[in-house]
BATI-406481 format. One record per residue: x, z, y of N, C-alpha, C, O, CB in turn; residue in one letter. Coordinates in nm, 2 decimals. Glycine has a CB too. Layout:
<recs>
REC; n.x; n.z; n.y; ca.x; ca.z; ca.y; c.x; c.z; c.y; o.x; o.z; o.y; cb.x; cb.z; cb.y; r
REC; X; Z; Y; X; Z; Y; X; Z; Y; X; Z; Y; X; Z; Y; a
...
</recs>
This chain:
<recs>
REC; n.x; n.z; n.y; ca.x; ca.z; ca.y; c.x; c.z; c.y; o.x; o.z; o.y; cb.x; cb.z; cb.y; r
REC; -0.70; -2.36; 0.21; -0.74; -2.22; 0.16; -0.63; -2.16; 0.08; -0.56; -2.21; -0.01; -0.87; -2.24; 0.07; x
REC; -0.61; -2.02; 0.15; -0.47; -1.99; 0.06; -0.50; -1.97; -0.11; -0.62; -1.95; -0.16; -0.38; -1.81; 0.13; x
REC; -0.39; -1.98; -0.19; -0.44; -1.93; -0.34; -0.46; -1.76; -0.32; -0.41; -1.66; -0.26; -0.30; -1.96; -0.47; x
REC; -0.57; -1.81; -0.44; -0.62; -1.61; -0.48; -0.48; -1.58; -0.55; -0.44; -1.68; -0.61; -0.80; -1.56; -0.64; x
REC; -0.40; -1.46; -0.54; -0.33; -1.36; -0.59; -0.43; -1.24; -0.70; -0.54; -1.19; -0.69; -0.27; -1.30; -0.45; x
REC; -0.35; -1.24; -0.78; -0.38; -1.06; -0.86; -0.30; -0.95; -0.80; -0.18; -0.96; -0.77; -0.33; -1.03; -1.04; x
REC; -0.38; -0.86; -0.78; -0.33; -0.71; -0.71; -0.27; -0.60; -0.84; -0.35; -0.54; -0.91; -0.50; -0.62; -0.63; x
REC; -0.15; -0.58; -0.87; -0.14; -0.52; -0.95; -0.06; -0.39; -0.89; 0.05; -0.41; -0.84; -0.08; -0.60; -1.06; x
REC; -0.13; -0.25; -0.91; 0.01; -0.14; -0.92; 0.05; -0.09; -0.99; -0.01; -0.07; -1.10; 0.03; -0.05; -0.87; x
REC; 0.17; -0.04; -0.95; 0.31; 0.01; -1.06; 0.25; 0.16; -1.03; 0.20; 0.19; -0.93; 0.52; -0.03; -1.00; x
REC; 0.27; 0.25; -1.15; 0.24; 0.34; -1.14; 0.25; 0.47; -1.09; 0.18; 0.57; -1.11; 0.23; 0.33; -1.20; x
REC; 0.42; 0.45; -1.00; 0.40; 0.51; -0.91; 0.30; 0.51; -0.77; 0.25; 0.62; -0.73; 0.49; 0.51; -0.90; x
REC; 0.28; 0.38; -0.71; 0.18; 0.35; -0.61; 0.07; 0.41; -0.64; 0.01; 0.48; -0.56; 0.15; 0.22; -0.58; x
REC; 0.02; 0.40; -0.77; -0.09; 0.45; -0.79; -0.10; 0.61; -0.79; -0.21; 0.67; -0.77; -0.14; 0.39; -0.91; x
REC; 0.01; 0.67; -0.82; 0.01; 0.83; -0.83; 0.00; 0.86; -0.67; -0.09; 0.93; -0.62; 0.17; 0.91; -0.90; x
REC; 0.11; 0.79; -0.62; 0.07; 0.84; -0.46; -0.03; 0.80; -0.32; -0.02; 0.82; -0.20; 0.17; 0.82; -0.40; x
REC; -0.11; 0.74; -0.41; -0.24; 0.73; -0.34; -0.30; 0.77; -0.38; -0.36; 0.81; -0.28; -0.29; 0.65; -0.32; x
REC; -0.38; 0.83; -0.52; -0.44; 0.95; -0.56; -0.40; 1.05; -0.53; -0.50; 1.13; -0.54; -0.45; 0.96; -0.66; x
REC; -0.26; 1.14; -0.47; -0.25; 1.23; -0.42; -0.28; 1.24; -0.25; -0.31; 1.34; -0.19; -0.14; 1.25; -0.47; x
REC; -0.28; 1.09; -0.19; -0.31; 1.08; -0.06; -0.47; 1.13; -0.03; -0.53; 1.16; 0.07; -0.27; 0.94; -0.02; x
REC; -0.51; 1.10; -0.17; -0.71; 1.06; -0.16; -0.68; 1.23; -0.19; -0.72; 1.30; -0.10; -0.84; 0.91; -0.32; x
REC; -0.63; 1.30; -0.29; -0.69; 1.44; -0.30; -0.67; 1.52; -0.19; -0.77; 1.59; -0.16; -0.65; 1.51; -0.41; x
REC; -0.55; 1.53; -0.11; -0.45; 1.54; 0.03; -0.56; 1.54; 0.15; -0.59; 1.64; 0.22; -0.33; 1.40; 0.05; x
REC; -0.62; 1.39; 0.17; -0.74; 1.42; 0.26; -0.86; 1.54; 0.21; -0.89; 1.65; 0.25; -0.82; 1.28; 0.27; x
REC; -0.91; 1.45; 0.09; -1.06; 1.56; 0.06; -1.03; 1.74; 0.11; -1.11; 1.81; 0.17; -1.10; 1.57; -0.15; x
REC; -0.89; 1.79; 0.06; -0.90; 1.92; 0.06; -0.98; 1.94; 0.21; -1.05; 2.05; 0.23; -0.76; 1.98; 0.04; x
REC; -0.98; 1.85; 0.30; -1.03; 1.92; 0.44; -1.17; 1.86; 0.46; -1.26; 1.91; 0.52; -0.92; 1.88; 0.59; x
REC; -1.19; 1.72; 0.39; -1.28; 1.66; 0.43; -1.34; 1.53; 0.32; -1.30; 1.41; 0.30; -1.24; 1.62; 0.56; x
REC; -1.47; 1.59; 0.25; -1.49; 1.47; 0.11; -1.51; 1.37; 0.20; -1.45; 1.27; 0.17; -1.64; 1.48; -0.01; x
REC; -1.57; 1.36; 0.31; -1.62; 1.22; 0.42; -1.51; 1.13; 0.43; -1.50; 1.01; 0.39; -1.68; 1.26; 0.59; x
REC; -1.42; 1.19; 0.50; -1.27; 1.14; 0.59; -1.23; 1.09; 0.44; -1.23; 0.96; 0.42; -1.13; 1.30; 0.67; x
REC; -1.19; 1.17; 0.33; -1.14; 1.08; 0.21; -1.22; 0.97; 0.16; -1.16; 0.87; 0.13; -1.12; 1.17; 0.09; x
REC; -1.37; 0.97; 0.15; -1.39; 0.83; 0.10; -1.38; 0.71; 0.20; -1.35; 0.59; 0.17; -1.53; 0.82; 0.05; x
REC; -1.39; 0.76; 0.37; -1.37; 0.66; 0.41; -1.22; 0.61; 0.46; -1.19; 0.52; 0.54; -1.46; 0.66; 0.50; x
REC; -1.15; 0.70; 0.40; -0.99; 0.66; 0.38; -1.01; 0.52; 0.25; -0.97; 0.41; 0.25; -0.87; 0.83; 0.30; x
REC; -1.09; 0.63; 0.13; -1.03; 0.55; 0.02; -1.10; 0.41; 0.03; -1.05; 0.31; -0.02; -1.06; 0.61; -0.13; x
REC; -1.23; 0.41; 0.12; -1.28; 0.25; 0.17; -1.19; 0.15; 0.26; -1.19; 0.03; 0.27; -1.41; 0.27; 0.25; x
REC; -1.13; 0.23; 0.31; -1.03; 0.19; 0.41; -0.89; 0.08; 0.36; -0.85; -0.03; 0.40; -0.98; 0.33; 0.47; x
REC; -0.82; 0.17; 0.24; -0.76; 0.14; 0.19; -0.76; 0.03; 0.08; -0.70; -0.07; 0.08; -0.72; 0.23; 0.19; x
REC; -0.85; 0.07; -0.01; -0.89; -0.02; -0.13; -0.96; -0.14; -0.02; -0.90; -0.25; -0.02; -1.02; 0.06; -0.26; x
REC; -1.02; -0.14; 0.04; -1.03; -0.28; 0.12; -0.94; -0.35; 0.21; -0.97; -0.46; 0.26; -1.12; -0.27; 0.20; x
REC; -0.80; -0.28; 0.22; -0.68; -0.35; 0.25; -0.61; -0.44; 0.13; -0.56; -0.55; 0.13; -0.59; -0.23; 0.29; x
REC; -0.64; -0.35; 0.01; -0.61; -0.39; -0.10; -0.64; -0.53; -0.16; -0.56; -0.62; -0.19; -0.64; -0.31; -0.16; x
REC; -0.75; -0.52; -0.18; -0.87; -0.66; -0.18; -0.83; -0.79; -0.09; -0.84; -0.91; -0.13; -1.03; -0.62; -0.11; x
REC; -0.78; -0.75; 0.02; -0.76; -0.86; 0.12; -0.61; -0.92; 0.04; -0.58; -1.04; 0.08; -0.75; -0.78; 0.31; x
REC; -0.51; -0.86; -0.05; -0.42; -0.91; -0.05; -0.45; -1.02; -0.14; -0.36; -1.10; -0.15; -0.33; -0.84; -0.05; x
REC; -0.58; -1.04; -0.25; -0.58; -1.16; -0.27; -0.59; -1.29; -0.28; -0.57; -1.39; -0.35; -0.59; -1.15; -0.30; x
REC; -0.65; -1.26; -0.10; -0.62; -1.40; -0.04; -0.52; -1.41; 0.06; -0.47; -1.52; 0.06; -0.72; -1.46; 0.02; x
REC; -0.48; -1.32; 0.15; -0.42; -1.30; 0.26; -0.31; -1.20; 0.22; -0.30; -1.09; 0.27; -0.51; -1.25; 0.37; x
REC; -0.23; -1.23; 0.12; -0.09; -1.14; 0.10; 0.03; -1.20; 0.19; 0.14; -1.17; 0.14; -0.04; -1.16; -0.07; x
REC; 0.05; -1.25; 0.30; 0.11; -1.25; 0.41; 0.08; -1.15; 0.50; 0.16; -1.09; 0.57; 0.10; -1.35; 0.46; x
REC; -0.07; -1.14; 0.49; -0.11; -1.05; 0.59; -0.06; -0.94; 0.67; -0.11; -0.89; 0.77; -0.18; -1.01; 0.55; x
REC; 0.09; -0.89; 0.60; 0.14; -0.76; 0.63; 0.22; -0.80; 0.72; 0.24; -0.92; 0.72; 0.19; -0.69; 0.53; x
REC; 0.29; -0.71; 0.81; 0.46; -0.72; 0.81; 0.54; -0.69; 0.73; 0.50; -0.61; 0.65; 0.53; -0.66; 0.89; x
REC; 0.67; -0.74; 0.73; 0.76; -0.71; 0.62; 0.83; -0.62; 0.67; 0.89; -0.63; 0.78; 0.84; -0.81; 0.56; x
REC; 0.83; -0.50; 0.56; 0.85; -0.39; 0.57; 1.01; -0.39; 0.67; 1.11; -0.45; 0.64; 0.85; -0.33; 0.42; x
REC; 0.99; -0.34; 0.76; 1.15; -0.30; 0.87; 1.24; -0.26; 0.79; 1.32; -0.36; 0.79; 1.15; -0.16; 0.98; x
REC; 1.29; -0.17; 0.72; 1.36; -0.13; 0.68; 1.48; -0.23; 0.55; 1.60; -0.19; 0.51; 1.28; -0.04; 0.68; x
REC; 1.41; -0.34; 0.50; 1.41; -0.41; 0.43; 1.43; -0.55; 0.49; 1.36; -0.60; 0.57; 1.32; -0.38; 0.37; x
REC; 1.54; -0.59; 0.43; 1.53; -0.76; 0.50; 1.53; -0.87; 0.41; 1.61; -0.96; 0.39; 1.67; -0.80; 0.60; x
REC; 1.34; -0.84; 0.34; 1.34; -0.94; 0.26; 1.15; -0.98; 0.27; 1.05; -0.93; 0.22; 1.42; -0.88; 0.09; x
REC; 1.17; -1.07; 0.34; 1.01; -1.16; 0.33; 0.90; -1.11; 0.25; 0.80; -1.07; 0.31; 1.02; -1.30; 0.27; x
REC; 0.92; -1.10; 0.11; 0.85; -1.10; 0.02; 0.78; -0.97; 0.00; 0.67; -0.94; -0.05; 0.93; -1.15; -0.08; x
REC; 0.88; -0.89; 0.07; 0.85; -0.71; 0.09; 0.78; -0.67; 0.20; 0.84; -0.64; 0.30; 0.99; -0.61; 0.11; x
REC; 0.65; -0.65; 0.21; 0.54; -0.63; 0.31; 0.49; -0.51; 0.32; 0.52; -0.43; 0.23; 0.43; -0.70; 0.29; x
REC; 0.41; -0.48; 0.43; 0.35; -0.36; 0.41; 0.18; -0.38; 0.54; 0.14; -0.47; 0.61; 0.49; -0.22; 0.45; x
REC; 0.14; -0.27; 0.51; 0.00; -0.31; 0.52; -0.02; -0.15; 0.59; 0.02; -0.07; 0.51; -0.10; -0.36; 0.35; x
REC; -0.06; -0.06; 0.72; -0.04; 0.05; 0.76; -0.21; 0.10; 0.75; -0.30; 0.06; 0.83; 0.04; 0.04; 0.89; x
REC; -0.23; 0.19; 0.63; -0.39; 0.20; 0.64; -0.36; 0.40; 0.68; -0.31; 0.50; 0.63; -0.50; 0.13; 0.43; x
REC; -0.45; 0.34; 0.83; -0.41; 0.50; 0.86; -0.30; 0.57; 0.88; -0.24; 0.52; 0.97; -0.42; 0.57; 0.77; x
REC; -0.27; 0.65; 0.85; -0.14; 0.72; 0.85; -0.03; 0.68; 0.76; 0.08; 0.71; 0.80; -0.17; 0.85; 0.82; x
REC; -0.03; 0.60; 0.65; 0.01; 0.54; 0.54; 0.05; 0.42; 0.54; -0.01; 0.33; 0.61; -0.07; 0.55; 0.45; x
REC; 0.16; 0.40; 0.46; 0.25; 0.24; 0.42; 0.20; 0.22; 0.29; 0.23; 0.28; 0.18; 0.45; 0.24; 0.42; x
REC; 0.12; 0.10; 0.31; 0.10; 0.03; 0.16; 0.17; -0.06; 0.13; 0.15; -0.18; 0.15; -0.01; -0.02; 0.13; x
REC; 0.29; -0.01; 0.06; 0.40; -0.15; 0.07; 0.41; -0.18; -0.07; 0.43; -0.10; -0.17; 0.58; -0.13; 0.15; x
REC; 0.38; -0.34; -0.08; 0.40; -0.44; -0.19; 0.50; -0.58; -0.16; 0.55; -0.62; -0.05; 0.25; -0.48; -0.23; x
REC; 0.49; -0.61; -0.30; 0.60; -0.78; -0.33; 0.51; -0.86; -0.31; 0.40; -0.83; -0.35; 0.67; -0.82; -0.49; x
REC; 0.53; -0.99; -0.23; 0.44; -1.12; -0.27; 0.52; -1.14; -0.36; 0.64; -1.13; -0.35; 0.41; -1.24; -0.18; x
REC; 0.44; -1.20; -0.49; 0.54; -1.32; -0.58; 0.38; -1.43; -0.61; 0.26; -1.41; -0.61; 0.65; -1.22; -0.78; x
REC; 0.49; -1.55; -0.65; 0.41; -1.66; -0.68; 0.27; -1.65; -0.67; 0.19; -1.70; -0.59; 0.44; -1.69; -0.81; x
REC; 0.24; -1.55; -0.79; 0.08; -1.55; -0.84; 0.00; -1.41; -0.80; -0.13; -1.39; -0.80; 0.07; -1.56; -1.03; x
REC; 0.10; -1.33; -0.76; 0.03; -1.20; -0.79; 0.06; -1.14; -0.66; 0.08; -1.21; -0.57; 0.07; -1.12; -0.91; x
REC; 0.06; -0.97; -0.62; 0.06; -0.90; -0.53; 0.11; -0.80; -0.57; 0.02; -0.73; -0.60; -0.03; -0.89; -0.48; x
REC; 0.23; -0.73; -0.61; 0.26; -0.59; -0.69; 0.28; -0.52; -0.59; 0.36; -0.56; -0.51; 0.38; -0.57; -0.80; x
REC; 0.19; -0.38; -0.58; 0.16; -0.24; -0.48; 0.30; -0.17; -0.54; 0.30; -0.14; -0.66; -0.02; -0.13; -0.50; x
REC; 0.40; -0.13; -0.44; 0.50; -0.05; -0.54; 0.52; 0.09; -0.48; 0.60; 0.17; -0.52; 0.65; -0.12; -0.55; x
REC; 0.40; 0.13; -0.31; 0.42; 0.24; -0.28; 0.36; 0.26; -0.18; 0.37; 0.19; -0.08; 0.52; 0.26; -0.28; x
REC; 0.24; 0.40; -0.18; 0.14; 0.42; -0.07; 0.23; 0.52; -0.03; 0.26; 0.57; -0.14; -0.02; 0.44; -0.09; x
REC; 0.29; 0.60; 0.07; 0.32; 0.71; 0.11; 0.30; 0.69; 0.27; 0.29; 0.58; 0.34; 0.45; 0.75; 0.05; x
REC; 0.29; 0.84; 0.31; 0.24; 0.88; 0.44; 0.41; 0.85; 0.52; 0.53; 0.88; 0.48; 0.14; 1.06; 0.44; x
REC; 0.33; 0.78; 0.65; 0.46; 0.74; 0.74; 0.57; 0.80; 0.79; 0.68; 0.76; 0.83; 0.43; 0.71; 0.83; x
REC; 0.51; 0.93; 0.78; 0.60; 1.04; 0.84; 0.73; 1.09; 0.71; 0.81; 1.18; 0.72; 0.47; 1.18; 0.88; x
REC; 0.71; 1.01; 0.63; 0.79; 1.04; 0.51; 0.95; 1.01; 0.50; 0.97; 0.93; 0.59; 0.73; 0.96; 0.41; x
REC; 1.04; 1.03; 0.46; 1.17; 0.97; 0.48; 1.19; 0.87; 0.38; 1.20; 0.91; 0.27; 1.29; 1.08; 0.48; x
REC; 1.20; 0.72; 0.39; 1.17; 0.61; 0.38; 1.29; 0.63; 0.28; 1.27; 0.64; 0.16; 1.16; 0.51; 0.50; x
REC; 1.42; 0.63; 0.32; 1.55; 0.61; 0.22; 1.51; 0.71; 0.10; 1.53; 0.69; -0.03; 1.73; 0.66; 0.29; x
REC; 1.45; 0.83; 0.17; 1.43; 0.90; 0.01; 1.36; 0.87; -0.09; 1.40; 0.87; -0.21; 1.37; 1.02; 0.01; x
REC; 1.21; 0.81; -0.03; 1.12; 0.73; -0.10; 1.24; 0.66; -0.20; 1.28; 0.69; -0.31; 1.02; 0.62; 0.00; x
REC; 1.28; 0.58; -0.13; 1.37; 0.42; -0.17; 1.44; 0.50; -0.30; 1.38; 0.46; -0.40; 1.50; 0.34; -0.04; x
REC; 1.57; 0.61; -0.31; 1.62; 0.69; -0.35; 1.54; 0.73; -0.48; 1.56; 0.67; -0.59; 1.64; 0.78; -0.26; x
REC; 1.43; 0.83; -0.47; 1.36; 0.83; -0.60; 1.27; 0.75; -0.69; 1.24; 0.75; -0.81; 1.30; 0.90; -0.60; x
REC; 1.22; 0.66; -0.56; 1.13; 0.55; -0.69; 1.18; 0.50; -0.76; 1.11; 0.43; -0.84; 1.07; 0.45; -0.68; x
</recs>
């Protein structure tokens, strides 16, 4: 049985997934909750299954994963005990820029 992990995010991840959740609603309250079910139940899964992802392409380091919910990269760290979310943004985004300002 793998070990349970804690899901922790940094508070940018968390800004840009609340703007992803307000981003849907403007067109559709339905489509956004069943984004935000979508996603927060990706999330959940990383406390047992934090391999679960691929590791992010761009990046040539194991530990750096990502999880594609939708249109969106949910990319986090495995470490030891925990799961740290360091960034939900939509795919279509320019990745080095991300990288650049976070």
């Amino acid at each position: 049985m793998a070990a349970r992990r804690q899901v922790v995010w940094t508070r940018g991840a968390q800004r840009e997934f609340g703007e992803a959740v307000e981003y849907i609603a403007q067109d559709s309250t339905g489509a956004a909750l069943h984004f935000l079910d979508d996603a927060l139940s990706a999330v959940r899964s990383l406390e047992s299954l934090a391999l679960r992802g691929r590791p992010v392409p761009e990046i040539n380091d194991p530990a750096l994963r990502e999880i594609l919910v939708h249109r969106y990269r949910l990319m986090y760290l495995v470490l030891p005990d925990s799961v740290e979310i360091l960034a939900f943004i939509h795919s279509a985004r320019d990745f080095e820029r991300w990288r650049r300002e976070g």
